[in-house]
C-alpha positions in Angstrom: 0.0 0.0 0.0 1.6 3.3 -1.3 1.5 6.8 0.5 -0.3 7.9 -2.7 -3.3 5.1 -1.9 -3.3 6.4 1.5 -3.6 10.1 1.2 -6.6 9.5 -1.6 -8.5 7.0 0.6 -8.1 9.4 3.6 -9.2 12.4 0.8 -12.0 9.9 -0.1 -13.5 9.5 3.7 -12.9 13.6 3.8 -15.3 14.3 1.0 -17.3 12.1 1.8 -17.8 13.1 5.5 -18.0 17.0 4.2 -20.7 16.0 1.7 -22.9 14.5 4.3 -22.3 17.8 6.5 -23.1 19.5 3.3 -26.4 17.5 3.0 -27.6 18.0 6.1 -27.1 22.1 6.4 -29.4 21.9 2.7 -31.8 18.7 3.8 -32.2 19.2 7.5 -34.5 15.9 7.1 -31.6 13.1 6.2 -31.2 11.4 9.6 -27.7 11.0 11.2 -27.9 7.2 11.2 -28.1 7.6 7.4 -25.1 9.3 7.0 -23.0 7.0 9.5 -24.7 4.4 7.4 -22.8 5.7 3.9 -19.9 6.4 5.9 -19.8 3.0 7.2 -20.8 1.5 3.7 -17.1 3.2 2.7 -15.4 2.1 5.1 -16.3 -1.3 4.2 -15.8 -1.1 0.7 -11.7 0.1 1.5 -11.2 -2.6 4.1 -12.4 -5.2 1.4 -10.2 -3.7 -0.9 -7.4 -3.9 1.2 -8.1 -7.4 2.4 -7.7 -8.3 -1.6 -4.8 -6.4 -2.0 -2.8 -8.1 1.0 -3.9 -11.7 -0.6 -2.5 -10.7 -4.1 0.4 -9.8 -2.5 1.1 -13.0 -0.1 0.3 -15.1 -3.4 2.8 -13.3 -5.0 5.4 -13.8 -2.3 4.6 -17.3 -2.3 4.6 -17.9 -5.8 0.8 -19.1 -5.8 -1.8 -17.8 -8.0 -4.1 -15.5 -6.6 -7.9 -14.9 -8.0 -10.6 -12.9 -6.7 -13.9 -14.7 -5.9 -16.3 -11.9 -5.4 -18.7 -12.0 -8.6 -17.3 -14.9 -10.0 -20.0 -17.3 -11.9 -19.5 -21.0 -10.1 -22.7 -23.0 -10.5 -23.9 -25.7 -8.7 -21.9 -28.5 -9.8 -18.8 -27.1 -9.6 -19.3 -25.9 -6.2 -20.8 -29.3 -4.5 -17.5 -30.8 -5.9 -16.3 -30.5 -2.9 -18.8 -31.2 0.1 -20.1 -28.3 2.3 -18.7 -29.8 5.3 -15.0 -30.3 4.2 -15.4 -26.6 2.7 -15.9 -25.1 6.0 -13.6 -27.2 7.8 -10.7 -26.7 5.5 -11.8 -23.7 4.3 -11.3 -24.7 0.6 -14.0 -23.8 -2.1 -14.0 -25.2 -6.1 -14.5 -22.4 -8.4 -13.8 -23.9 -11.8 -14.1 -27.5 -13.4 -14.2 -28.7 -16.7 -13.7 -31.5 -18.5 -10.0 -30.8 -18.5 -8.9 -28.9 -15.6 -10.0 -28.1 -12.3 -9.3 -25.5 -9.7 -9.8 -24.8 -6.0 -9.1 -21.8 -4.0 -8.4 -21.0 -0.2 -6.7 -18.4 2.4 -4.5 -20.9 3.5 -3.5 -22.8 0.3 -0.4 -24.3 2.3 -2.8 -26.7 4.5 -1.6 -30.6 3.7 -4.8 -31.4 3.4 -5.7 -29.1 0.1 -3.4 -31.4 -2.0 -5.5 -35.0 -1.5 -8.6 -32.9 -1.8 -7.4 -31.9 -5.3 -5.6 -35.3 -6.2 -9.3 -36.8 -5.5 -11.0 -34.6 -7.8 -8.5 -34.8 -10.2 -8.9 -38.5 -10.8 -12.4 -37.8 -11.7 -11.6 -35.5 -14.6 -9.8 -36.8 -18.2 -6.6 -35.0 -18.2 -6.0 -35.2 -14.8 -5.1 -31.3 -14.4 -5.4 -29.0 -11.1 -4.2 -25.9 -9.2 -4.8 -24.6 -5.9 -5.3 -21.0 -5.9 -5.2 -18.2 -2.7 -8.1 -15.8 -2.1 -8.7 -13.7 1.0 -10.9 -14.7 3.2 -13.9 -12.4 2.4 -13.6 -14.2 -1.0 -14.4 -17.4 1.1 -17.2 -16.3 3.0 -18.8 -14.9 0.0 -18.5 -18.3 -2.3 -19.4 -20.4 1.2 -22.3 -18.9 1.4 -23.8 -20.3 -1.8 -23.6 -23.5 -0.4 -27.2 -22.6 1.4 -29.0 -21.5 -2.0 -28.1 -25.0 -3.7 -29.5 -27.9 -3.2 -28.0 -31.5 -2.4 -25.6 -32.7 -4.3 -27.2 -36.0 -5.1 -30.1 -33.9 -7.2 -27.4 -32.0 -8.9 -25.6 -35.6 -10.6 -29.0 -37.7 -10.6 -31.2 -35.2 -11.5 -34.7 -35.1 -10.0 -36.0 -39.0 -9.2 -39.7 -38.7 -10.4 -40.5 -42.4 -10.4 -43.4 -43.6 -11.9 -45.2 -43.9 -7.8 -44.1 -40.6 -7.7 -45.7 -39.4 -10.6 -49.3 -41.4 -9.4 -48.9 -40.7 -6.1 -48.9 -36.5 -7.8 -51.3 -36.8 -10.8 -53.6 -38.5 -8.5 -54.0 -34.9 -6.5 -54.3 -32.7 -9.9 -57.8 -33.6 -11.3 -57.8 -30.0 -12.8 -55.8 -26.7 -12.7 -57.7 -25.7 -10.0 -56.2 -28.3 -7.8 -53.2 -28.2 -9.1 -52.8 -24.5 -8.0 -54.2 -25.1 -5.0 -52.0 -27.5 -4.4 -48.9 -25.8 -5.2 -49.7 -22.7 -2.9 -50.3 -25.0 -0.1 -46.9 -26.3 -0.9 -43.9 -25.4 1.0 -41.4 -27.6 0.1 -39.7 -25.9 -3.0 -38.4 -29.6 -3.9 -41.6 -31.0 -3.9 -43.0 -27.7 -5.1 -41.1 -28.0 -8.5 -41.8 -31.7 -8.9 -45.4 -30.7 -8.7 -45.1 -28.3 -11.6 -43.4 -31.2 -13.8 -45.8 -33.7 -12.5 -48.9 -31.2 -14.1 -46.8 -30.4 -17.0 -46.7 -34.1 -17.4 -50.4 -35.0 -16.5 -51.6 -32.5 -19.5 -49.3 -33.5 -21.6 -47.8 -29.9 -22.1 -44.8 -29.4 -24.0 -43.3 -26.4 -22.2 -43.5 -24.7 -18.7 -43.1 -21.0 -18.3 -42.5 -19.8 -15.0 -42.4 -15.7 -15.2 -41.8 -13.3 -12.0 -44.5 -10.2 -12.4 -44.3 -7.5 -10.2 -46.6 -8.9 -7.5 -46.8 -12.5 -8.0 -45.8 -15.4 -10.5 -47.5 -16.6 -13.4 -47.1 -20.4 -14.0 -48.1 -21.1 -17.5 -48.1 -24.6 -19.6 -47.9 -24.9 -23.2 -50.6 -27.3 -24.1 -51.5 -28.6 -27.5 -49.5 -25.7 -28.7 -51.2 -22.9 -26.8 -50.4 -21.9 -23.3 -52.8 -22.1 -20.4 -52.4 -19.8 -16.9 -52.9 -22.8 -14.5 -51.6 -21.0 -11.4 -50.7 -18.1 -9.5 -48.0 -18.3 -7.0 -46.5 -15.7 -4.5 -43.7 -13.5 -5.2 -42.3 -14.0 -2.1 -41.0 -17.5 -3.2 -39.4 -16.7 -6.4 -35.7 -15.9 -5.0 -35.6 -19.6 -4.2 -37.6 -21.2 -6.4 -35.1 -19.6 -9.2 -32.3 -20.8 -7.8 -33.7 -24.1 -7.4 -34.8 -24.3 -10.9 -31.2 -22.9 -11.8 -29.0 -25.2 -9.7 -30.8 -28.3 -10.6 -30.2 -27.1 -14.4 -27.1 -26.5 -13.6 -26.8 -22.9 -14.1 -25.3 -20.0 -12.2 -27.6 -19.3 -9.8 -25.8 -15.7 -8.8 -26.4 -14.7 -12.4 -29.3 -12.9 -13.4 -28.6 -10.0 -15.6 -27.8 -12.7 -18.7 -29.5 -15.8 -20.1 -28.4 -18.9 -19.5 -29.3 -22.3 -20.9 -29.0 -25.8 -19.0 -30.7 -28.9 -18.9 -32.6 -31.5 -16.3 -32.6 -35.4 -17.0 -36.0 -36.9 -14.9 -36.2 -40.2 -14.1 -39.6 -41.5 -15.0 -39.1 -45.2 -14.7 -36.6 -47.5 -15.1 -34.4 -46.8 -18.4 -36.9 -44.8 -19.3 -36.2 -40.8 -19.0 -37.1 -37.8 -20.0 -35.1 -34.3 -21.0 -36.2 -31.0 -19.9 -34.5 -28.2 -21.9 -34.0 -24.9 -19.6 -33.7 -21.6 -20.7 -33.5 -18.3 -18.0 -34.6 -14.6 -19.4 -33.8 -11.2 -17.4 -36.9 -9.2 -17.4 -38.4 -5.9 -15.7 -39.1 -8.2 -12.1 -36.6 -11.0 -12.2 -36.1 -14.2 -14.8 -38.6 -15.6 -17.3 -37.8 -19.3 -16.7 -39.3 -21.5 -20.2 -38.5 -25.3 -19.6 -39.3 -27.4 -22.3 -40.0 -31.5 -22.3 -38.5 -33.5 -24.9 -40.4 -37.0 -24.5 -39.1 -39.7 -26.2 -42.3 -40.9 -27.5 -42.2 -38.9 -31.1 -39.0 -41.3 -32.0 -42.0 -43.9 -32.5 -44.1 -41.8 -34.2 -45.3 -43.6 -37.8 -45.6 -42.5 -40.9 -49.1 -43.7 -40.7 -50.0 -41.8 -37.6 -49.1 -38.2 -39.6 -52.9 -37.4 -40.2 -52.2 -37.6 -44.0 -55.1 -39.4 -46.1 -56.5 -40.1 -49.3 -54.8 -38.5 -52.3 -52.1 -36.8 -50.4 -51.2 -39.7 -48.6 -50.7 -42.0 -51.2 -48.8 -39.2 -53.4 -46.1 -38.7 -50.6 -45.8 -42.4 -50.0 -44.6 -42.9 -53.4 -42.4 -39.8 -53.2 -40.7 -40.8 -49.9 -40.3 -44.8 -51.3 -37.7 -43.2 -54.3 -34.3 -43.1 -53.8 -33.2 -39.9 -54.5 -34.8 -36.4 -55.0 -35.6 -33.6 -52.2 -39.1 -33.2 -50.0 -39.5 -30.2 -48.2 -41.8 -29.1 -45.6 -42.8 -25.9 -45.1 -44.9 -24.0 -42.5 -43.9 -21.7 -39.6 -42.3 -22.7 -36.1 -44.7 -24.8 -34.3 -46.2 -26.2 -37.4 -45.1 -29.7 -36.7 -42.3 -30.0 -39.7 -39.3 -31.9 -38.1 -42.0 -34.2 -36.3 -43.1 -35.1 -40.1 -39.5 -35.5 -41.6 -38.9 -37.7 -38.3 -41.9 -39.6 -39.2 -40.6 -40.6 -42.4 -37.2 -41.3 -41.2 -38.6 -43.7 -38.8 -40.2 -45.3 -42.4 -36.9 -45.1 -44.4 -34.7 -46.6 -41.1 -33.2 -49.8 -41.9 -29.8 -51.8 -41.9 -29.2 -50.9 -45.5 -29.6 -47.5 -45.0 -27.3 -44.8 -44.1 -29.5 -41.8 -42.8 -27.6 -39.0 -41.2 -29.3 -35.6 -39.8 -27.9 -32.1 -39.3 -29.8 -30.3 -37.3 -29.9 -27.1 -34.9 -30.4 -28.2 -32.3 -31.0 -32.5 -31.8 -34.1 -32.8 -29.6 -35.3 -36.6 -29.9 -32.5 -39.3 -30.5 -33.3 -41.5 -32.9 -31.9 -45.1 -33.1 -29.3 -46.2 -35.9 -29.6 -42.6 -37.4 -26.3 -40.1 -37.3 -27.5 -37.2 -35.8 -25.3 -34.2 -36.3 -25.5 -30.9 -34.0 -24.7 -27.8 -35.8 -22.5 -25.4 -34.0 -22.4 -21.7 -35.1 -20.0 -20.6 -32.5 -17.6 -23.2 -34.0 -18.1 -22.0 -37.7 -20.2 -25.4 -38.1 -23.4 -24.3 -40.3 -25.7 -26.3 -42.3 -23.7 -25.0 -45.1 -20.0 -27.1 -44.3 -22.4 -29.5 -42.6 -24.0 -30.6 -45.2 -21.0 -31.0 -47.3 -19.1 -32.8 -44.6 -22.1 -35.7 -44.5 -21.7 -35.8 -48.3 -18.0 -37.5 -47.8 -19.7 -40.0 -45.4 -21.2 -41.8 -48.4 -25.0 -41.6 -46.5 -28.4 -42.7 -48.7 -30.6 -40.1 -47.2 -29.9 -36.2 -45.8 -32.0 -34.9 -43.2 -31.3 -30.5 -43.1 -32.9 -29.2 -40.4 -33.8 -25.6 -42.3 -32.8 -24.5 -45.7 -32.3 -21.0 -44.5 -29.5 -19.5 -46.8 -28.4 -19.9 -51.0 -25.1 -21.8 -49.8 -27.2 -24.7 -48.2 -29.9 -24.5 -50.5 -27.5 -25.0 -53.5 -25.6 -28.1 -51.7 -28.9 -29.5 -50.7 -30.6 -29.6 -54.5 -26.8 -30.7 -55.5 -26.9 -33.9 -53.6 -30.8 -34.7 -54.7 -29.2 -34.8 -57.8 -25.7 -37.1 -57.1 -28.0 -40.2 -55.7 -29.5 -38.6 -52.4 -32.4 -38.4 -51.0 -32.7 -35.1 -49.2 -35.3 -34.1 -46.8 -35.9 -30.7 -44.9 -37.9 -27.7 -44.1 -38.4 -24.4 -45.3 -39.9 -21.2 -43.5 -43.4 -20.1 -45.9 -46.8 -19.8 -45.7 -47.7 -23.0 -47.7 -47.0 -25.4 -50.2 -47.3 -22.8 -53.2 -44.8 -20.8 -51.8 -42.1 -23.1 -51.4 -41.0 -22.4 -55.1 -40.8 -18.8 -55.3 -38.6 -18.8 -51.9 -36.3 -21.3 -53.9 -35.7 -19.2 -56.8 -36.1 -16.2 -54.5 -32.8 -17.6 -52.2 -31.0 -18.1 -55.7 -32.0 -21.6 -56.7 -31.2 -21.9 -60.6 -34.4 -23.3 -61.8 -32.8 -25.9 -64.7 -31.1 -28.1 -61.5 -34.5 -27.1 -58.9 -36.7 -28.4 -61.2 -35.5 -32.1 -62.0 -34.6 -32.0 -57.7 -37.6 -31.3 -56.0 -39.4 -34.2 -55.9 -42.9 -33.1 -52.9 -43.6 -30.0 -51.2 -45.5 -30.3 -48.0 -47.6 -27.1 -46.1 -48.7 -27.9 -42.8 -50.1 -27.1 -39.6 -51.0 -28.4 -36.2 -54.6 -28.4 -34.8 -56.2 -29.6 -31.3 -57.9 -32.8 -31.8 -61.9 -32.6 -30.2 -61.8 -34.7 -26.8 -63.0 -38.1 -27.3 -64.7 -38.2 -24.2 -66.7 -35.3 -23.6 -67.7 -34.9 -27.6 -70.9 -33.5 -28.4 -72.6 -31.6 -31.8 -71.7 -28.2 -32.5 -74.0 -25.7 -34.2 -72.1 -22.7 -36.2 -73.0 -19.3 -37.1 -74.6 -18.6 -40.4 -71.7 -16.8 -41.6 -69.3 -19.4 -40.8 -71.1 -21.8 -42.2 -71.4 -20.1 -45.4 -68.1 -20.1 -45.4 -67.4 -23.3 -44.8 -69.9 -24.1 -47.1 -67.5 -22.2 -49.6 -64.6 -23.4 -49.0 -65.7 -27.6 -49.3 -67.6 -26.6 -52.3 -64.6 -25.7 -53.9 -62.7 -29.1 -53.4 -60.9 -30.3 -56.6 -63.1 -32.7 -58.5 -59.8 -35.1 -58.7 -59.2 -35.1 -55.1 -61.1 -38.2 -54.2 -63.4 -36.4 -52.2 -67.3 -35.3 -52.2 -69.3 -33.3 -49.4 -73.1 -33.1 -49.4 -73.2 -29.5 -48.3 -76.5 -30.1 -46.9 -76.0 -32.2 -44.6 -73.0 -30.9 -42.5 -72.2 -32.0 -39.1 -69.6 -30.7 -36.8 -68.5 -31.4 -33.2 -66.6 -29.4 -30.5 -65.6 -31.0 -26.5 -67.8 -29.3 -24.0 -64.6 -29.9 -21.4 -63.8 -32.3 -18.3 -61.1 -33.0 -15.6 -59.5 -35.1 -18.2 -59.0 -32.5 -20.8 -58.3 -29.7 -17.7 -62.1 -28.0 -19.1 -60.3 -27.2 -22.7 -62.4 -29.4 -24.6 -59.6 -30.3 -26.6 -57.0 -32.6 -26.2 -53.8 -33.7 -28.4 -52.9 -32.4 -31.9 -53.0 -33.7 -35.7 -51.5 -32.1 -38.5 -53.8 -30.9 -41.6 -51.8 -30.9 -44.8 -51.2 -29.6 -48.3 -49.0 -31.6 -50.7 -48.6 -31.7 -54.3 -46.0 -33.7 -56.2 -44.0 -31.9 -59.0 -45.3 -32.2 -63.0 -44.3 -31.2 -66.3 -47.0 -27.9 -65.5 -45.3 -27.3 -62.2 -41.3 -27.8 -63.9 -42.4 -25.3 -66.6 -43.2 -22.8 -63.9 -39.9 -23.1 -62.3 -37.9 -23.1 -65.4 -39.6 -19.8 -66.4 -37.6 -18.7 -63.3 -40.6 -15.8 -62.3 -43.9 -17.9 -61.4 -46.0 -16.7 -58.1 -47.6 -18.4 -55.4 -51.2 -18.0 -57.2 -50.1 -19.8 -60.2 -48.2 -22.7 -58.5 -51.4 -22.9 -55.8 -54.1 -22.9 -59.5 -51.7 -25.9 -60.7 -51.3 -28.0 -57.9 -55.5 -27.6 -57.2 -56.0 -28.1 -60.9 -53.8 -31.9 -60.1 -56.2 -32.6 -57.3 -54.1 -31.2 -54.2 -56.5 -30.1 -51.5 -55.6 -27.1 -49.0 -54.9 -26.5 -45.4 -58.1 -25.5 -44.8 -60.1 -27.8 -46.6 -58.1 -31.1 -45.5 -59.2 -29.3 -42.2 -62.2 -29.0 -42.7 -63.1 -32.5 -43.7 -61.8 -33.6 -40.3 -63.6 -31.4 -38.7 -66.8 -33.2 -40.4 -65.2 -36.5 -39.3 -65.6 -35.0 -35.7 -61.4 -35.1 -35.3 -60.9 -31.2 -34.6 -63.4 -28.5 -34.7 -64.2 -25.2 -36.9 -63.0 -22.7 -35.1 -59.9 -24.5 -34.5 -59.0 -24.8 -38.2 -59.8 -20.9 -38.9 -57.5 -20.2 -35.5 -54.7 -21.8 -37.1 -55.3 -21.3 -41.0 -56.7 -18.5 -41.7 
């Protein structure tokens, strides 16, 4: 500590203490306690200060390295590396671990004992490297006391053991959201408080959880069918710790919250049977936004068969997806249901014989004797170099998650052409629009032409709840326009409606559909095929979505809507489901 530091810090203390003399001469009404209390608060701040500069400097005279804990990101995992009670009794802490190196950290970094604890954790990492590091000891107390915001350590490597008597012993409670909220403000276990918000999210059968602080409470929201559903209102008082529960058993940082952060949570539902619950953290205006999304396992099963696809459409893709080489696309916005389709028929096309490899951003459902490759901007890996890295690995079939750029679109029609047969997905409206997009991403229409093989628009509707079905009566307008819309089915399409005698259904709700009416999801599809009409569109190189849409109805290709409509008459969805999502 230099004379320099000394004279400014005593300066610093000077100004301080004549600026709270000045305060109170022009504000009479700031209390004396309050100005002790900033004086105090400076005080504080120098001895802290100085505490880190004496550490530095003994590190440096010892010829250890020195790091300042205060702020530092550990998260859960890294700290429980070494147990709470040998952390207060050595007073040692872990601060950093990776697969390659680990470090721990201590005031007294000469204690024998430091060494075994890091020759132990040492052995369970690959390359066997370590340090021990010297922090003062307010850098200790501060890291130490995270140990009481994480949980155990056994949650943190096994993840949260819902067993399947776990998960009837909690579905048996939840009839309804109404319960289920009750039931979690009664709660206060924050353990069993956050298996009871999986357990729900798994008794609906909803695909994401959003937990979001408000101002005055928290908003627990599930992501049902595709559209989310307020099923409880908890207090605000909670959400310190139930974010940092949700965070540590992530395994995120729990002491940040000004950035996102991603993580994930593996839950045990039964023997070798498990399930992955993607987590993503948001800073907003009155804490996180915390989205959690279950990947279930059961859409690696999924059939062909099972799409929702009938009649002419179904038999036209069939034949498409049986050829060898060629490209199908997809199209449709997020949440349309377009990688659960091309997983579909992957799940057709997987055999022995076949090499099928993916490339996709990012992998959410494993799927059995298929190379699934994860794309990795951050590492320059796009779906560009992907997709001409798979090429040299001699596969039979290409799965591209998105054709979003003119380099992967150019590669993808290239290797439609060379023997492939490439499937993927591209961001439009519908079907119709699929080729103008091509040739509007740079597509040269002499190679798009003899490579697209299908196009497929789709979207996902809410299926009507078997159980508490009943007959629904429309509005004259909208059945006029349904009316409308069925009358104009293509006379090729395989299909007739008596428009007089039209019959619709809608769910009138029950504890097992949580009062919606509606419960699981079917797509409703457009798909034509390519013909000489179509190719001479796209080797004109300027055609529109009108003209492609008048050629594909004139072939027989029913739309969205329509295909939608007629299972609406075969009392699968409902009316106003169909116009919610189509039009």
């Amino acid at each position: 500590m230099t004379k320099d530091d000394d004279e400014k810090k005593i300066k610093g203390l000077g100004e301080l203490i004549a600026e709270s003399k000045t305060s109170q001469k022009e504000k009479p009404e700031i209390a004396e306690e309050k100005v002790m209390e900033k004086f105090e608060e400076k005080i504080s701040e120098i001895r802290i200060k100085e505490l880190e500069t004496v550490a530095e400097e003994e590190a440096k005279s010892q010829a250890i390295p020195y790091v300042n804990l205060v702020g530092f990101p550990i998260n859960s995992d890294t700290l429980n590396s070494i147990p709470r009670q040998t952390a207060k009794a050595e007073k040692v802490v872990c601060f950093y671990k990776t697969d390659r190196e680990i470090r721990i950290a201590s005031p007294n970094p000469k204690n024998p004992k430091l060494k075994e604890i890091l020759d132990t954790l040492k052995a369970e990492i690959y390359t066997g490297r370590g340090e021990i590091y010297l922090i003062s000891e307010y850098s200790y107390e501060t890291v130490y006391k995270l140990y009481a915001k994480f949980p155990p350590p056994r949650e943190i490597v096994y993840g949260i053991k819902l067993t399947g008597e776990d998960l009837e012993n909690l579905t048996k409670k939840i009839k309804n959201f109404g319960i289920l909220n009750a039931k979690l403000n009664e709660e206060k276990n924050l353990t069993e408080l956050f298996k009871m918000i999986l357990a729900g999210a798994l008794q609906s059968d909803a695909s994401d959880v959003h937990i979001e602080a408000e101002e005055e409470k928290i908003i627990l929201r599930y992501r049902i069918d595709g559209v989310l559903h307020i099923v409880s209102t908890l207090p605000k008082k909670i959400w310190e710790r139930l974010d940092s529960r949700v965070k540590a058993i992530a395994g995120l940082k729990i002491n940040i919250t000004e950035k996102p952060q991603d993580g994930r949570i593996t839950i045990y539902l039964k023997k070798e049977d498990k399930m992955e619950v993607r987590v993503s953290t948001l800073p907003t205006a009155f804490g996180e936004s915390i989205v959690m999304r279950l990947l279930r396992s059961n859409i690696t099963s999924l059939k062909f068969e099972d799409l929702g696809l009938r009649g002419k459409a179904y038999e036209d893709l069939k034949q498409q997806v049986d050829r060898p080489t060629g490209m199908i696309v997809t199209t449709g916005p997020t949440g349309s249901g377009k990688t659960t389709t091309l997983y579909a028929i992957l799940n057709k096309l997987n055999n022995p014989e076949t090499k099928i490899i993916t490339l996709e951003d990012p992998i959410e459902y494993k799927l059995e004797g298929i190379a699934q490759s994860q794309i990795d901007h951050s590492a320059g890996y796009s779906f560009a170099n992907g997709l001409r890295s798979i090429l040299r690995q001699d596969p039979d079939i290409i799965m591209v998650g998105e054709l979003r750029d003119t380099e992967t679109v150019e590669v993808a029609i290239q290797s439609a052409l060379t023997g492939h047969q490439v499937l993927s997905t591209l961001h439009t409206n519908d079907a119709s629009g699929a080729i103008p997009r091509f040739l509007s991403m740079g597509a040269k229409p002499y190679l798009l032409a003899p490579a697209l093989n299908a196009v497929i628009g789709q979207r996902l509707v809410r299926k009507v709840h078997e159980k508490c079905k009943i007959e629904a009566e429309l509005e004259p307008k909208v059945l006029e326009r349904v009316k409308q819309l069925l009358g104009n089915l293509p006379s090729n399409s395989g299909y007739k409606v008596d428009l007089n005698k039209l019959k619709f259904y809608r769910g009138q709700g029950c504890d097992e559909c949580n009062h919606i009416g509606l419960k699981g999801r079917i797509g409703i599809y457009e798909i034509f095929t390519l013909n000489p009409d179509i190719e001479k569109e796209i080797l004109s190189g300027k055609t529109s979505e009108y003209l492609i849409s008048q050629i594909a109805h004139d072939s027989g290709m029913i739309s969205m809507v329509q295909d939608g409509l007629l299972k609406a008459l075969d009392a699968i969805t409902t009316v106003d489901e169909i116009f919610r999502v189509v039009e």
